[in-house]
N, C-alpha and C positions, 0 to 999 in steps of 0.2 A: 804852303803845301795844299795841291785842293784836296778837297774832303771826296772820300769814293763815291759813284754814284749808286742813286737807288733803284735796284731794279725793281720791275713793275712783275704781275705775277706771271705775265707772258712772257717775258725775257727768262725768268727762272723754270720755265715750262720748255720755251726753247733750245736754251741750252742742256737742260738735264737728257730732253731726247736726243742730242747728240749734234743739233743746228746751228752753229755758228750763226753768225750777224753774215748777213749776205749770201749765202753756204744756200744753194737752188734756186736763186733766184733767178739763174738767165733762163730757165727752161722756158720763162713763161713770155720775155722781152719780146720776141717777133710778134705776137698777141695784144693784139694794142686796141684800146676805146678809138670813139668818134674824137672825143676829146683831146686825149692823146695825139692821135694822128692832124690835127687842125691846130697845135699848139693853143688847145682851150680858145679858143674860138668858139666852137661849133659843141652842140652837143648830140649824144647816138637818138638813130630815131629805133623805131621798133623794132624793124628787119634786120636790123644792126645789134640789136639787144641780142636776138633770137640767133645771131648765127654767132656772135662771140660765144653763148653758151651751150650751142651745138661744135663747139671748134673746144672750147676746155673739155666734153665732153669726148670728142678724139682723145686729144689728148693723155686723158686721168681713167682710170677706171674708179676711182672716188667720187663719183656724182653722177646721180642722177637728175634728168629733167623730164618736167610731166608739165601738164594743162592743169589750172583748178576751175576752171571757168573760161567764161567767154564776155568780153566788154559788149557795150548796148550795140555798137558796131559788129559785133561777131568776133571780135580779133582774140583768139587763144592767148589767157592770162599764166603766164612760163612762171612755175617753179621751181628751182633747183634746191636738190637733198644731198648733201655732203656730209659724209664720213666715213672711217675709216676704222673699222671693213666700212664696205656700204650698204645700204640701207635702201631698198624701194618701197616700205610700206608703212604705216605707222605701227601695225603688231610688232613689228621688226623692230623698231623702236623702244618699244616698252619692256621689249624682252632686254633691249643693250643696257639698261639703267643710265644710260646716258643724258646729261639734262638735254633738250630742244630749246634753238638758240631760232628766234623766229624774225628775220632781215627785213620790213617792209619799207620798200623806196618807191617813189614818184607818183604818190597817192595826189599831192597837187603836182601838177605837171608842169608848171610853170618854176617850180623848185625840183631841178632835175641835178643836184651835186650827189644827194643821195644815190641815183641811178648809177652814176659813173664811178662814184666811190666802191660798192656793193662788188658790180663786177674786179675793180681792182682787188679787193679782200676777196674773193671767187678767186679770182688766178693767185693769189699767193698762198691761199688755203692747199690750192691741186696742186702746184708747179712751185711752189717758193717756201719762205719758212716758215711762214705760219702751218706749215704742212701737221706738225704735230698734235698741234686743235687738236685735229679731227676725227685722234684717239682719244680725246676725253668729251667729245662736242657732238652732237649732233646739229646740223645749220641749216635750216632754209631760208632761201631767200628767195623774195618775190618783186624784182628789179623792176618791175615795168606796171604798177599795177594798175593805174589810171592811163589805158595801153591808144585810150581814144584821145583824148588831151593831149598827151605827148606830141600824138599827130600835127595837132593845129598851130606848130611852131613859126612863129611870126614872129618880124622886127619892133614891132607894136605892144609885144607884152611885155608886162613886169619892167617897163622902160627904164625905172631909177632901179634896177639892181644893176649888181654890178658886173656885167658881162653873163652866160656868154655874148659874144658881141654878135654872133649870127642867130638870137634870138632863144625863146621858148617856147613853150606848150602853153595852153590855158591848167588855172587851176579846176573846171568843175571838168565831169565825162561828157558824153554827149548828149546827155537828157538836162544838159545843165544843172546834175545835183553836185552839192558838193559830197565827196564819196567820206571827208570827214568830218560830218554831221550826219553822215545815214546808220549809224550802227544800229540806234533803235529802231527804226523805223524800215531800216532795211530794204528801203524804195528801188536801188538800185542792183543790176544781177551779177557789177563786181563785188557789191556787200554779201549779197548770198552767198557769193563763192567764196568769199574771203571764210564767212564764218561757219562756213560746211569744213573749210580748210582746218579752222579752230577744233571744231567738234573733232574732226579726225584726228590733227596730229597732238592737240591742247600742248603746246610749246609754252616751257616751262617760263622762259624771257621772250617779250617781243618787244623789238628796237625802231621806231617808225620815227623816221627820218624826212627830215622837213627844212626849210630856209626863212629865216625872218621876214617882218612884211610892216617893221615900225620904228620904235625907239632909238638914237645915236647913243648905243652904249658902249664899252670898250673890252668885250667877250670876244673874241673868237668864237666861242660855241654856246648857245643855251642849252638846257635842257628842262624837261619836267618828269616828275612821278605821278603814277594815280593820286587824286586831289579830293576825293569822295568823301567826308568825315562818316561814311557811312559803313566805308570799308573795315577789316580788320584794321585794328593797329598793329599785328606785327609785322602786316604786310607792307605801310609806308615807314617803319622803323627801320625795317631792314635795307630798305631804300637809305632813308636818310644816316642812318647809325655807322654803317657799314660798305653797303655796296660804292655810293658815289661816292665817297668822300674819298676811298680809294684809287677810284675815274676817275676823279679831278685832280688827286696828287699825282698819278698816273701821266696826266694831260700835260700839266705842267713842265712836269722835272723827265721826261720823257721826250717833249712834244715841241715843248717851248707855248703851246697854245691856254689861251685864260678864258677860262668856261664857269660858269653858275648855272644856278635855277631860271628858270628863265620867269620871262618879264616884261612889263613895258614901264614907264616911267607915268605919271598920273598929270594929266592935264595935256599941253599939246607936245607936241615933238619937241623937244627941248635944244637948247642953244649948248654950245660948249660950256661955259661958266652955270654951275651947278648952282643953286637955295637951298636951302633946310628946309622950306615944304616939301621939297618934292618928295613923293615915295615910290616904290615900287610895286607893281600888280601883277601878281601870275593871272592864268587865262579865266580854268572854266572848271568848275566839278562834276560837268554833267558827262552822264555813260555815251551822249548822241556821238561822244568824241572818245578816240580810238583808246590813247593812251588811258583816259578813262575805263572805258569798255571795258581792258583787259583785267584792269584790277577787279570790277564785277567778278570775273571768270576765278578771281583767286591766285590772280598769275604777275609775276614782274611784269614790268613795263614803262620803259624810257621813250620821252619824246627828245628827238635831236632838234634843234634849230640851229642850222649855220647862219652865220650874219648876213646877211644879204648886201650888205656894202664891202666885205672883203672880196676882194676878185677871185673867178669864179676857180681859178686852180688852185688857191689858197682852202676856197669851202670844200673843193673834194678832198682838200688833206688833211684838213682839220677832223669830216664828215669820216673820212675813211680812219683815221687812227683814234676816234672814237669807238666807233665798231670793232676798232682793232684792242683796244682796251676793256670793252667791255665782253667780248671775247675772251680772253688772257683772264679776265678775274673769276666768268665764268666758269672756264678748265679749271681753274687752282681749287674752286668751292661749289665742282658740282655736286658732291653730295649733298653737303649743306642745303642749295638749293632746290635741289630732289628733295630734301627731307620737310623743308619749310612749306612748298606747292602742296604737297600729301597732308601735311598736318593742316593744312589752310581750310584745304577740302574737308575731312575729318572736323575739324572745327563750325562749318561753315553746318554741316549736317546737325551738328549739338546745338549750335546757336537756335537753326529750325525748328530743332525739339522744343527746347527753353521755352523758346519765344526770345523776342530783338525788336530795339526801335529802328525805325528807317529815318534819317532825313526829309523832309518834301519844301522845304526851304533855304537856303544858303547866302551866308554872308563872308567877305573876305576877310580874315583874321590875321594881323600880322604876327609875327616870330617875337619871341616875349623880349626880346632888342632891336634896338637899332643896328644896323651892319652897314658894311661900306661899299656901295655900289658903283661899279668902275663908269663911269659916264665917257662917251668917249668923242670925238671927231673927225668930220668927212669933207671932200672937198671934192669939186662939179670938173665930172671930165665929161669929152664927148664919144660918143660911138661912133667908130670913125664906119661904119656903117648905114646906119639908120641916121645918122647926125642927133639924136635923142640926148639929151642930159644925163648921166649917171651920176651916182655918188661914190664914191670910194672912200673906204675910210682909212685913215690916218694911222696906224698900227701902232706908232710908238709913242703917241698923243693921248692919255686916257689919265681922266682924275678920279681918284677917290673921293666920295663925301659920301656922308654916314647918313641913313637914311630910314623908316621904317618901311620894311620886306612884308607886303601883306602876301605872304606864301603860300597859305594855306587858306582854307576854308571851313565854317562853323556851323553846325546845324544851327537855326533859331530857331524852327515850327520843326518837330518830331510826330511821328507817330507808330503806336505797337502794329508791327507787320500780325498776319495772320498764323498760326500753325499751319491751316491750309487755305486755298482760294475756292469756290467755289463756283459754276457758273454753267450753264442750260447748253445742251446741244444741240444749238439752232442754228439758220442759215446766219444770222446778222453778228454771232459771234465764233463763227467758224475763224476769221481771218483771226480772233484772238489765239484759239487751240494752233492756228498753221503759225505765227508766228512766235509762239515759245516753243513750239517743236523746232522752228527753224536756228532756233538761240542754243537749242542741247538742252532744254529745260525737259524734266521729266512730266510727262501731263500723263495721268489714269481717268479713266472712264468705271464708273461704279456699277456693277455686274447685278446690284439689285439694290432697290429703293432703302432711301434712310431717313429719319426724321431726327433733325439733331437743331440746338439752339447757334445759330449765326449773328453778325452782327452787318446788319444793310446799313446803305450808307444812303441818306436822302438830300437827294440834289437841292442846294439851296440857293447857290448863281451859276452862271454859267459865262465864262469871260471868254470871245473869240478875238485874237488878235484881229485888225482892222486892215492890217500889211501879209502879206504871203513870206515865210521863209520856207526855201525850199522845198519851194511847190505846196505848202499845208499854209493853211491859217491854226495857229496851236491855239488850244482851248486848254484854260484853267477850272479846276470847280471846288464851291466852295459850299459845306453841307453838314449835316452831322446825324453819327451813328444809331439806331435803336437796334436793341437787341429783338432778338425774336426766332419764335420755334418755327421751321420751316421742315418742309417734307420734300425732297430730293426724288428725282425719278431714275431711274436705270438708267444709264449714259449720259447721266449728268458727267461732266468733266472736273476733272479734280487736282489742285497743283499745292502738291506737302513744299514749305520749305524748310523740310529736311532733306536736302539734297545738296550736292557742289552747289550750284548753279541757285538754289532758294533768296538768295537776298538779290540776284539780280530777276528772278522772277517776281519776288514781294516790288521791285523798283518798277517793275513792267504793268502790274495790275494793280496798285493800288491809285483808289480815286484822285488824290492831293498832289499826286509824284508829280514833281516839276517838269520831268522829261520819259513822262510814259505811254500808254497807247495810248491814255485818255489826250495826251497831247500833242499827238500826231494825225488825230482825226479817228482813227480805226473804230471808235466806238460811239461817232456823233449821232446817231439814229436812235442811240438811247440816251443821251443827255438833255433834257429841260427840265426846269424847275420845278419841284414837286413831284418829278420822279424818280424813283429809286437805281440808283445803279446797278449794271446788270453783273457783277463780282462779289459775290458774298462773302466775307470773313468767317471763319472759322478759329477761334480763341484759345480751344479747346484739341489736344490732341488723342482723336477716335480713329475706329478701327472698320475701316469702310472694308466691305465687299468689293475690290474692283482690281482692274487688271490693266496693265502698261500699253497705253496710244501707242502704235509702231509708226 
């Protein structure tokens, strides 16, 4: 006798709204991707993005689409807002108590599954059965957002993935940054727009959707959570405790698909037959990267990676019924996660009060076991196109060996963040004030002079990388604090972290931070040795005179 199956929380969401399995789905069939129509081949370029969701938009009165921005090219960055009633504003929003479900696809553009997946969850959201969402959902989604890469789709890129066969996009925009390392630094005017988008709607989940670029392992799908040991912990418990663990059974016994944390394997690309040294490496704890970023903000945040050696109709369905699950778990525990966002923030403000150490060093720590890493196998097909080599991998080929998962990441070097920052309103530190204004950070200007005891930090080295990454030579510095009475003038600038947004401001202005302004150049006109840096600490929480930077 087989055993019944187990529904996922969208299936119990669908049916209870009255949606059969299948039950709306042809409204949306004559509506079809680049992909689709090419038999995955080919994948959509922009103008094709843009009128599929000008055509669901006939369609549905469930969605709206708007601009958040504009690529370095000029090209209007499309977002689409679905729900049900709908929604055109973010007020509108917060009044629904509805959690924001936040879609980002084709930030690298040469990993475009994401793209064509999105829209498929788009038409089944308006026209099919996912329809029910989007009375407990609020969704946006931002399909195209690297809209200038996309463009550059050529037989030449990403040649070992695994189709599509009539090529892709590059991964950087077109100032050659990569757009997921510019969060801090903000270089780029899809970053701006992305986190003006942030400040506006602050979506409670953001899902950024991505394609591997390494390891032969035998996942179907990776993923990651915020990696920060800097962050809340209830914010990656709930990740780990709760949320995935339900995705992944989800994925499984739903999907047929086998997803983890993601990872690479340690040393070189590895051969089929697996060692006992080998281990596992998640990526990065720094903010400069998105999934990162978001948990700064206080906010969920899954990284997807499709495998990049599954063919490329296999990544949109892996890609898409991901999104589709984390969807479904969404609706079932939105308040929940309304409640945990609010308390994050509310916490994040106490913490400020308090006082809180920050990280400014990190080392990879593994899971207090060993675990069993599925390793997997690929085998060299041609592009009957380009004639280029591909990999494809093996599906039903994958071993287990147990292995240490360094998952996670550990502060080694800590230091106490400020109550407040402090720091001159001058021209050479304007771009400090314009870019925590640009972040949602709250910056004040003091309405009249104060004289209160700070702690200066005096430069002791100063380390410039020797190599450019994206576009900056990063600077490290290395120094230490005296106390001291200072006297404050009238429009000195002032940033309390008692606020939401305080531990990723303390991350942005403190001297040591691994990936902060001091590290992205913004503040090299005051860096040499035996000078003081131009951000003053504040240890003490006092009662300034002053009034909120618009």
């Amino acid at each position: 006798m087989r055993p019944a199956p187990i529904l996922s929380a969208l299936a119990v969401l669908v049916m209870a709204a009255g949606h059969g399995a299948g039950q709306a789905t042809n409204t949306g069939t004559s509506l079809k991707t680049r992909a689709e129509l090419t038999e995955y081949e080919e994948t959509s370029r922009y103008e094709e993005v843009v009128r599929f969701l000008s055509e669901l938009q006939r369609r549905s009165p469930l969605i709206r689409v708007e601009t958040f921005g504009r690529s370095q090219e000029g090209r209007e960055l499309p977002l689409a807002v679905l729900s049900d009633p709908p929604v055109a504003q973010p007020r509108e929003s917060r009044e629904s108590d509805k959690p924001i479900i936040f879609i980002l696809a084709n930030i690298h553009a040469g990993e475009v599954e994401g793209k064509e997946a999105v829209l498929h969850i788009a038409r089944r959201l308006l026209l099919g059965e996912l329809r029910p969402l989007l009375n407990r959902l609020i969704v946006l989604i931002a399909p195209i957002y690297n809209a200038d890469g996309n463009e550059r789709i050529s037989l030449d890129n990403r040649t070992e993935q695994n189709g599509p066969i009539g090529g892709v996009g590059v991964r950087e925009n077109a100032q050659g940054l990569d757009l997921n390392r510019d969060f801090i630094k903000m270089d780029a005017p899809e970053t701006q727009a992305l986190i003006r988008l942030c400040n506006a709607w602050d979506p409670d989940v953001t899902v950024d959707l991505h394609t591997t670029d390494g390891s032969y392992h035998g996942y179907h799908l990776t993923y990651s959570i915020p990696l920060n040991p800097s962050l809340n912990s209830r914010l990656t418990s709930y990740h780990r405790e709760k949320m995935m663990p339900a995705v992944t059974r989800a994925m499984r016994l739903r999907h047929n698909f086998r997803t983890y944390y993601y990872g690479n394997f340690s040393g070189d690309v590895p051969e089929a037959q697996a060692t006992d040294e080998r281990a596992w490496f998640t990526f990065s704890p720094q903010p400069r990267v998105g999934f990162n970023y978001f948990g700064f903000r206080n906010r969920l945040s899954i990284l997807s990676e499709a495998y990049s050696y599954l063919d490329f109709r296999r990544r949109i369905e892996v890609t898409e019924a991901f999104v589709e699950e984390i969807l479904g778990y969404c609706a079932a525990h939105g308040n929940e996660i309304s409640r945990l966002t609010q308390s994050l923030d509310g916490e994040a403000i106490e913490r400020g009060r308090k006082g809180q150490t920050i990280g400014v060093k990190y080392l990879p720590e593994a899971l207090p076991k060993p675990v069993e890493i599925l390793v997997g196998e690929v085998t060299k097909i041609k592009n009957p196109r380009s004639g280029h080599e591909m990999l494809a991998m093996v599906e039903n080929k994958v071993t287990p060996v147990k292995m240490r998962d360094f998952g996670m990441f550990k502060a080694v070097r800590t230091v106490p963040s400020a109550k407040a920052y402090l720091f001159k309103a001058e021209d050479g530190l304007r771009v400090v004030r314009d870019k925590l204004l640009a972040h949602g950070i709250t910056v004040e200007e003091l309405t009249e002079p104060a004289g209160v005891e700070v702690q200066r930090f005096e430069i002791g080295k100063v380390q410039r990388r020797k190599q450019r990454f994206q576009k900056h030579y990063q600077v490290a510095l290395e120094g230490e604090y005296r106390k001291e009475e200072m006297d404050f003038d009238k429009g000195t600038l002032l940033v309390r972290t008692s606020q939401p947004l305080g531990l990723l401001a303390a991350y942005l202005l403190e001297p040591e931070s691994e990936d902060g302004l001091v590290t992205w150049n913004f503040l090299d006109r005051y860096l040499e040795a035996g000078k003081t840096y131009p951000v003053y600490k504040l240890m003490q929480n006092v009662n300034f005179a002053a009034q909120v930077v618009q």
